[in-house]
Backbone bond lengths (Angstrom), bond angles and torsions (degrees), N, CA, C in turn:
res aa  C-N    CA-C-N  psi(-1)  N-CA   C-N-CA  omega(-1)  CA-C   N-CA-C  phi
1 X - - - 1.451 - - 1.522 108.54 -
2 X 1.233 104.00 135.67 1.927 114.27 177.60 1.114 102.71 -135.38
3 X 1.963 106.67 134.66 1.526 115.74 178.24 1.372 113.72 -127.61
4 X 1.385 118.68 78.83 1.460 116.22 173.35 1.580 120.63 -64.52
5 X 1.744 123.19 130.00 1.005 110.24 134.14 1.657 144.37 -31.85
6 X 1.253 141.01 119.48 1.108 116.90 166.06 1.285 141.24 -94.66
7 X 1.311 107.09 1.81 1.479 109.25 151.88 1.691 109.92 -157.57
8 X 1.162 107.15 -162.55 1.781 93.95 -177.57 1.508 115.67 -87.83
9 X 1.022 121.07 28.44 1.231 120.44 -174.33 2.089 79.74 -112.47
10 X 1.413 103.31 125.01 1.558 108.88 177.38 1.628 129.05 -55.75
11 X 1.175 137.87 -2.83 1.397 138.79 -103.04 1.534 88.29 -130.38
12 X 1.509 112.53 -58.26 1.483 120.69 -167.68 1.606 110.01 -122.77
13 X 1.415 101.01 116.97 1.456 128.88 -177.82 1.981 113.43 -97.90
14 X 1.496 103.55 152.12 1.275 99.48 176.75 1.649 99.64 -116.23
15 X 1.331 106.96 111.55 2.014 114.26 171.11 1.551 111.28 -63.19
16 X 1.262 133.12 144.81 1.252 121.74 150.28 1.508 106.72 -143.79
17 X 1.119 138.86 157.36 1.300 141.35 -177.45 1.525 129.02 77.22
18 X 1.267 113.86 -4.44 1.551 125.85 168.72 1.180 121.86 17.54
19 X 1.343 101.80 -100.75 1.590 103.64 176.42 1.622 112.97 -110.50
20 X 1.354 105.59 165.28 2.215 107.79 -176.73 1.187 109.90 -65.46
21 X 1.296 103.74 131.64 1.848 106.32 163.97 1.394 118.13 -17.02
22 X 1.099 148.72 -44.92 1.692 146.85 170.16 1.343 88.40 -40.07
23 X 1.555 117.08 -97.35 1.565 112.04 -160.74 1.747 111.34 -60.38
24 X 1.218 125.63 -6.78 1.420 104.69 164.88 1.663 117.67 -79.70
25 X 0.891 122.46 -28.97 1.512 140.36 166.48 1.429 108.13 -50.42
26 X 1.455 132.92 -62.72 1.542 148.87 142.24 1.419 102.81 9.31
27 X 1.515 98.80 -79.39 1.937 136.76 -160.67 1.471 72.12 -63.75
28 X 1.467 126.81 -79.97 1.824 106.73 -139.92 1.469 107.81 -59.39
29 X 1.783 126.02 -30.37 1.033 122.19 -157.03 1.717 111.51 -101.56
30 X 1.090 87.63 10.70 1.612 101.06 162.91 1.517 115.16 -49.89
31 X 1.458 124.27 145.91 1.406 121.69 153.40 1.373 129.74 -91.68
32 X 1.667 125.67 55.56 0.868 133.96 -150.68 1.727 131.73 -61.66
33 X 1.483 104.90 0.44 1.201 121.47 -166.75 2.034 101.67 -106.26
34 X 1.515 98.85 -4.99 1.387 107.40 -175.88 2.008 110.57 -112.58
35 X 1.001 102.39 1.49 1.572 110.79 -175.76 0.862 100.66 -72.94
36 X 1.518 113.52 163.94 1.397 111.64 158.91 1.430 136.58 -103.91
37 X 1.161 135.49 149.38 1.480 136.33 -139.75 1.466 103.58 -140.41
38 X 1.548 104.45 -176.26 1.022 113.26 169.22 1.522 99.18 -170.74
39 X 1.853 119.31 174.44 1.475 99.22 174.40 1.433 124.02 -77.28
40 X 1.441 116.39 -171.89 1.917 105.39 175.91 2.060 90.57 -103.64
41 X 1.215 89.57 136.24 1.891 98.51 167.53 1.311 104.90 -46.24
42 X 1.122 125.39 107.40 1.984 124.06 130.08 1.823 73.21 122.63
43 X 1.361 140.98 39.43 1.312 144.58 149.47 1.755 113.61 -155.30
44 X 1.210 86.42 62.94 1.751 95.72 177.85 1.049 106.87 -75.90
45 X 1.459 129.70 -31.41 1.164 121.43 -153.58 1.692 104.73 -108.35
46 X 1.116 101.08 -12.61 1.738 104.22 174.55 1.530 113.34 -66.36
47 X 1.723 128.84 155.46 1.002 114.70 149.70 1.453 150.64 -88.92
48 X 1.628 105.30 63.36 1.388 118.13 178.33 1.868 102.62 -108.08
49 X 1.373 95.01 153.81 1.478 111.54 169.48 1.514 108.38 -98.04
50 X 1.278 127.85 153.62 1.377 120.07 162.03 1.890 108.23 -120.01
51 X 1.145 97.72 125.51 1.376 101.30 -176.31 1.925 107.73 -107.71
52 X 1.216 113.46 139.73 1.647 117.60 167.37 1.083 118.09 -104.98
53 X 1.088 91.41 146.88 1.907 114.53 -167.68 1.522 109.52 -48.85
54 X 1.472 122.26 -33.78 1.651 150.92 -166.99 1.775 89.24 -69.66
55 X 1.599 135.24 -41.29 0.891 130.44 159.33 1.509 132.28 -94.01
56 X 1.445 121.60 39.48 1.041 128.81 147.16 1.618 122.36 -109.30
57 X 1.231 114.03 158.93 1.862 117.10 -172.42 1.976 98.42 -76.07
58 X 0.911 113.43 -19.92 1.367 119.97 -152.89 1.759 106.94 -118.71
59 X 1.345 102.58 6.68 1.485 118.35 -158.89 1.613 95.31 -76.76
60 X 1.397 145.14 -37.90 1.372 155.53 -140.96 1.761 74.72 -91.17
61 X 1.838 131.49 -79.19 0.994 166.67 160.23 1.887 79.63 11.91
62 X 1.605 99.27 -86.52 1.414 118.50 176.41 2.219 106.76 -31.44
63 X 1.091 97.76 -57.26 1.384 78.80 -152.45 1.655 103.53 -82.78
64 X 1.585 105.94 7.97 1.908 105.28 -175.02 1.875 84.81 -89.79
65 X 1.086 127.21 -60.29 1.463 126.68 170.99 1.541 101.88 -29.32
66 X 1.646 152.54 -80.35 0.918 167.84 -97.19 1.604 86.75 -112.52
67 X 1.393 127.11 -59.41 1.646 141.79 161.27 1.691 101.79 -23.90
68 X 1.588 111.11 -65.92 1.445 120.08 -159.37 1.313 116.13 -61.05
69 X 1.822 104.43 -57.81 1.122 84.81 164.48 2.050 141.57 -124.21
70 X 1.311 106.67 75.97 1.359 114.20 175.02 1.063 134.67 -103.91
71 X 1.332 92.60 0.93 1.895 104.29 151.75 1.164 112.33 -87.68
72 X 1.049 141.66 -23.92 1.124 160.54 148.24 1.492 123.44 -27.61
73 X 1.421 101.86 -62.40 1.822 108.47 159.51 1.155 113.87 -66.82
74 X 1.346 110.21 -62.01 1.535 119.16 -177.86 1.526 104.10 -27.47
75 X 1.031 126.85 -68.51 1.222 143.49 165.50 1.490 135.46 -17.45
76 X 1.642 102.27 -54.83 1.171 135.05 -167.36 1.442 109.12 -88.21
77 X 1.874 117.36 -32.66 1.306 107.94 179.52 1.603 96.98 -127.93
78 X 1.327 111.43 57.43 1.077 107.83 160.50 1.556 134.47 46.46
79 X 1.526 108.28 41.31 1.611 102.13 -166.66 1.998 87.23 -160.73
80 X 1.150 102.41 123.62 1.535 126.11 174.87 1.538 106.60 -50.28
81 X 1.395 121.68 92.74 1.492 108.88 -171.85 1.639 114.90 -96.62
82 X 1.276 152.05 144.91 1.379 150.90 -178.61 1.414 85.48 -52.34
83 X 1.543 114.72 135.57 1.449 127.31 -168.11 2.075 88.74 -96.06
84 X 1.635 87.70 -33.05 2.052 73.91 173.44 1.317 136.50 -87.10
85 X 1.318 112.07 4.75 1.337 136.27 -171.49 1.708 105.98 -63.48
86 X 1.740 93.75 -69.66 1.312 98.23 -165.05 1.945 123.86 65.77
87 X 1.308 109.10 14.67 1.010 111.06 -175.74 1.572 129.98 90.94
88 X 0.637 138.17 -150.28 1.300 146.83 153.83 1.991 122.41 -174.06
89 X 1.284 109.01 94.64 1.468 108.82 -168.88 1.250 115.78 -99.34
90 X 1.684 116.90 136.63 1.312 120.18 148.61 1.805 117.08 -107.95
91 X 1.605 113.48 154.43 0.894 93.29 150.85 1.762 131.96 -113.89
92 X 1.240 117.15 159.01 0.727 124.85 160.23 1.719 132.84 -88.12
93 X 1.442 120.18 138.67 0.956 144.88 170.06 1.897 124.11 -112.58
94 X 1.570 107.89 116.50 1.044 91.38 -162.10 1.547 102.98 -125.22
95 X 1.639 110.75 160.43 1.473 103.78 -162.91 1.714 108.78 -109.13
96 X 1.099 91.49 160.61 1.742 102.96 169.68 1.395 119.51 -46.70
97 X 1.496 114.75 109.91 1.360 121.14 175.44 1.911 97.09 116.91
98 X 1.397 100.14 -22.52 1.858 106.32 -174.72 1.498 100.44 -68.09
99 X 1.990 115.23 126.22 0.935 132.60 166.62 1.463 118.59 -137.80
100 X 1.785 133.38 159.23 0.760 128.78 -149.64 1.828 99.87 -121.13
101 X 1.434 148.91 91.27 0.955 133.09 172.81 1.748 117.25 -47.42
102 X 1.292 121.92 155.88 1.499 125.28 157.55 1.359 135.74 -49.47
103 X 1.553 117.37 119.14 1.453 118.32 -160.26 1.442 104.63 -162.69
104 X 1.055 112.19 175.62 1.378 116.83 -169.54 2.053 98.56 -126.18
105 X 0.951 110.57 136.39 1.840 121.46 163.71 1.430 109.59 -43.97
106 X 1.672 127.65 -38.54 1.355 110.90 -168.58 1.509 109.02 92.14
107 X 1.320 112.30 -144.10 1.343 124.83 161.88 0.956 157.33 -88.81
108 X 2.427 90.83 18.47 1.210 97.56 -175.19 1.983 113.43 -84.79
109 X 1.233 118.53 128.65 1.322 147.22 169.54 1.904 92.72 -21.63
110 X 1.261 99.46 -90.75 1.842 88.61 176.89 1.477 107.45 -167.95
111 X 1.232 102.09 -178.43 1.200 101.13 -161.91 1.960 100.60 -157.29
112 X 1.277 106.45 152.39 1.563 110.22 172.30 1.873 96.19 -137.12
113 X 1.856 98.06 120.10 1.551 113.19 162.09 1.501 120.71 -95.19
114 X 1.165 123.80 114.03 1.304 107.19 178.91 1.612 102.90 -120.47
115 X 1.625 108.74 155.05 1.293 116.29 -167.81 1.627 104.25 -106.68
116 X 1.420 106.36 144.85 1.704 130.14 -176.14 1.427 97.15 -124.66
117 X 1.108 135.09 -57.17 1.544 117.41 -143.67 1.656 92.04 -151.33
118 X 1.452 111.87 134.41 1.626 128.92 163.75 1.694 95.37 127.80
119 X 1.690 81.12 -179.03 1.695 96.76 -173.19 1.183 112.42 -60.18
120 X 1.810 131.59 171.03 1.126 124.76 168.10 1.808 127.06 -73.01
121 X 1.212 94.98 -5.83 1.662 104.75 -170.57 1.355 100.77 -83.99
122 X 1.738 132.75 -1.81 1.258 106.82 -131.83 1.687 92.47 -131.18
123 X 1.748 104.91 26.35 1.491 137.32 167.49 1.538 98.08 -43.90
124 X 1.351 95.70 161.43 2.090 107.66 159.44 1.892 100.42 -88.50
125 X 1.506 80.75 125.48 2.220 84.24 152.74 1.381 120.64 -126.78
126 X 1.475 95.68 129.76 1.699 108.47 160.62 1.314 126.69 -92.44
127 X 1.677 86.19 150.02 1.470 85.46 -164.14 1.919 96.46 -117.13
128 X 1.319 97.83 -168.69 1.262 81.26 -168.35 1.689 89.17 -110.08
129 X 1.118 117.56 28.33 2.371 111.82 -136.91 1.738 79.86 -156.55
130 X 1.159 144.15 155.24 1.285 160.37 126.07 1.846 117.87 -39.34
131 X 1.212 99.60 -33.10 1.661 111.73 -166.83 1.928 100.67 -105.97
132 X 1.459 99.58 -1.24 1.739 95.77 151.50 1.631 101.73 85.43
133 X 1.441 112.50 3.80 1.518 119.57 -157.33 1.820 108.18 -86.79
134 X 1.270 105.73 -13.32 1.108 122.60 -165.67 1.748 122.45 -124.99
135 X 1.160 121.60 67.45 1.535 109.73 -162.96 1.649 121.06 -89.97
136 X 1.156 93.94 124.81 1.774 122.43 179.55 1.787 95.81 -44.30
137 X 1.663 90.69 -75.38 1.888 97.22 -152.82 1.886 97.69 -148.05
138 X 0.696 133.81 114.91 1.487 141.95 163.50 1.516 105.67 -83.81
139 X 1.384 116.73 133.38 1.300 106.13 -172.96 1.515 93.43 -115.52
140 X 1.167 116.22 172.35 2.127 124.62 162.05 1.158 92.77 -102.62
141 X 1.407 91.10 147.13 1.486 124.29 -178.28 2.035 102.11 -82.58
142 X 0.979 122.83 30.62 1.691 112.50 164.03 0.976 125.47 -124.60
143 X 1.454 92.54 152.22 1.870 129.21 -138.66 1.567 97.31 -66.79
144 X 1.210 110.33 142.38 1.742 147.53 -162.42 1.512 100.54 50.74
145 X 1.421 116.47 49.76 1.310 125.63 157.21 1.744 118.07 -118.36
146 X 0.879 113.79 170.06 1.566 113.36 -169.31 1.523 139.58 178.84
147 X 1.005 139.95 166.84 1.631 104.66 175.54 2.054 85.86 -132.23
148 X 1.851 91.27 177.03 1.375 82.39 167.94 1.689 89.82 -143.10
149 X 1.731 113.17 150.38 1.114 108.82 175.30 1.796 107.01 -128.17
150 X 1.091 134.72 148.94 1.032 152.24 167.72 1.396 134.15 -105.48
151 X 1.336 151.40 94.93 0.827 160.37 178.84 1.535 132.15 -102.01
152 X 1.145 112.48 74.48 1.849 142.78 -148.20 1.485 89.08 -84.58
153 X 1.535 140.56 -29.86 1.782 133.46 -167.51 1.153 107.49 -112.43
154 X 1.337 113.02 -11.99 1.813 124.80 162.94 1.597 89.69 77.19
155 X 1.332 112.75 23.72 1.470 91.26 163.78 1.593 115.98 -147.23
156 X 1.041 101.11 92.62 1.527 110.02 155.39 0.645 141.70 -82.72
157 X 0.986 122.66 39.24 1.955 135.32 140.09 1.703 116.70 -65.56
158 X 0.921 98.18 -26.94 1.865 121.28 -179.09 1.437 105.30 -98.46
159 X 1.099 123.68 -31.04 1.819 106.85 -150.38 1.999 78.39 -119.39
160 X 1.127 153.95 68.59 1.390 140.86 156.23 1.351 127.44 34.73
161 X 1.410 105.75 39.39 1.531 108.23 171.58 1.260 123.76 -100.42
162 X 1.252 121.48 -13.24 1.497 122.17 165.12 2.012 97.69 -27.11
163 X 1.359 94.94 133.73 1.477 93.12 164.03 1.457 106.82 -156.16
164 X 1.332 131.08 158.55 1.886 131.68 142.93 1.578 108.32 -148.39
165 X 1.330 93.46 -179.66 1.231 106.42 164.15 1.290 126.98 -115.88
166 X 0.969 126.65 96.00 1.993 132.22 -179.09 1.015 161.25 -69.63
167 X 1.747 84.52 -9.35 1.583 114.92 168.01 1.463 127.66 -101.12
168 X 1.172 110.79 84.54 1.612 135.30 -165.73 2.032 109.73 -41.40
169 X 1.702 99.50 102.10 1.493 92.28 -177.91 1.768 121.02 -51.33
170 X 1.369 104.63 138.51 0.919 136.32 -147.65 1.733 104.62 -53.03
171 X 1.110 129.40 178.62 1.542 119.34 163.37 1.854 113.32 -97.19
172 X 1.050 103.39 125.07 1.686 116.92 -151.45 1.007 153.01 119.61
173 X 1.491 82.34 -14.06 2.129 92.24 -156.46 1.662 81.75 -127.64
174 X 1.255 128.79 -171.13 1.704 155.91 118.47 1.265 117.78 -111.29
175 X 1.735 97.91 178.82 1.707 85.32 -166.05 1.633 80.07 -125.42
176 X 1.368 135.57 -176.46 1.146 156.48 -147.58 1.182 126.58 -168.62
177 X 1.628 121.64 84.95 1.628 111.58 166.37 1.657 88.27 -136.71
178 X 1.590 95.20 175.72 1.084 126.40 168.73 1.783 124.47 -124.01
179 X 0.942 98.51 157.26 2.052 120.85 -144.05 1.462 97.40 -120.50
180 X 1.136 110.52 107.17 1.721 107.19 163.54 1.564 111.15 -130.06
181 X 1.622 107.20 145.02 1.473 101.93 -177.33 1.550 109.06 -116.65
182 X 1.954 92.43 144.52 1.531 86.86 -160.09 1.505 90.59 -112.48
183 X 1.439 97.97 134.88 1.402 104.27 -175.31 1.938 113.47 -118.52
184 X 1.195 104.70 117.94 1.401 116.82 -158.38 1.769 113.18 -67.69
185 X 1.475 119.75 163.58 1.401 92.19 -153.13 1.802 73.60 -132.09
186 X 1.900 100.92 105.57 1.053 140.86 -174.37 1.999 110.14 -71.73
187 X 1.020 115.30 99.76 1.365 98.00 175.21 1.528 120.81 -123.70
């Protein structure tokens, strides 16, 4: 696993290598269009599925990897993470025509997206501007790649977190990442 900063501003990191070839092999050979799902809260109306780890074969696999290394992040991006947490992941599955306008997290603490399945264009970009005019970091959309962002002042309006995705998956395909929230270990 590798976690670059991408620029000097601390906030937004680039993941690559996640988990070992075994469980990436798992993820690709999944039948992901046959799981079972449900919607994600506060995007009912979008076309994404949200799938839990509890319904994958490989999901236990997932969260002993996720255990190993979070000291590791914690570490790596500079932010005290609940050592019992371990995160909490869904994945997402996303459908043809599903796109993400520009927005900011709010007050969520942080978060790491990493990409499994879709085109390469079809990455998250930050911008540094609300109106998208200005871009931070464009990421690619390939699998055991990812970024992680953190937002410790709850305000990104200042620190370049505005982000979406704008390029509407394709008709045919879905796209595929997974969502974990990192919750900082406040004392």
């Amino acid at each position: 696993m590798q976690i670059t900063a991408v620029d000097s501003v601390p906030n937004l990191f680039q993941v690559t290598d996640l988990v070992p070839s075994d469980l990436l092999q798992q993820i690709l050979a999944t039948d992901w269009l046959n799981v079972p799902h449900s919607t994600q809260p506060c995007q009912e109306t979008w076309p994404r599925r949200r799938i839990e780890l509890h319904d994958l074969s490989w999901g236990d696999q997932w969260t002993t990897n996720q255990q190993q290394i979070w000291f590791r992040i914690s570490t790596m991006i500079n932010m005290p993470l609940l050592s019992h947490h371990h995160g909490h992941t869904v994945f997402w599955l996303d459908h043809e025509g599903f796109d993400c306008p520009i927005h900011t997290d709010g007050a969520l603490p942080g978060a790491m997206q990493m990409y499994w399945i879709g085109h390469s264009e079809q990455g998250t970009c930050f911008y540094h501007d609300s109106q998208g005019q200005q871009v931070r970091k464009q990421f690619e959309s390939q699998a055991n790649t990812g970024y992680i962002m953190t937002n410790p002042l709850n305000n990104a309006e200042t620190t370049g977190l505005f982000h979406g995705m704008l390029n509407p998956v394709p008709v045919g395909t879905f796209r595929l990442t997974s969502y974990t929230l990192l919750k900082p270990n406040i004392t």
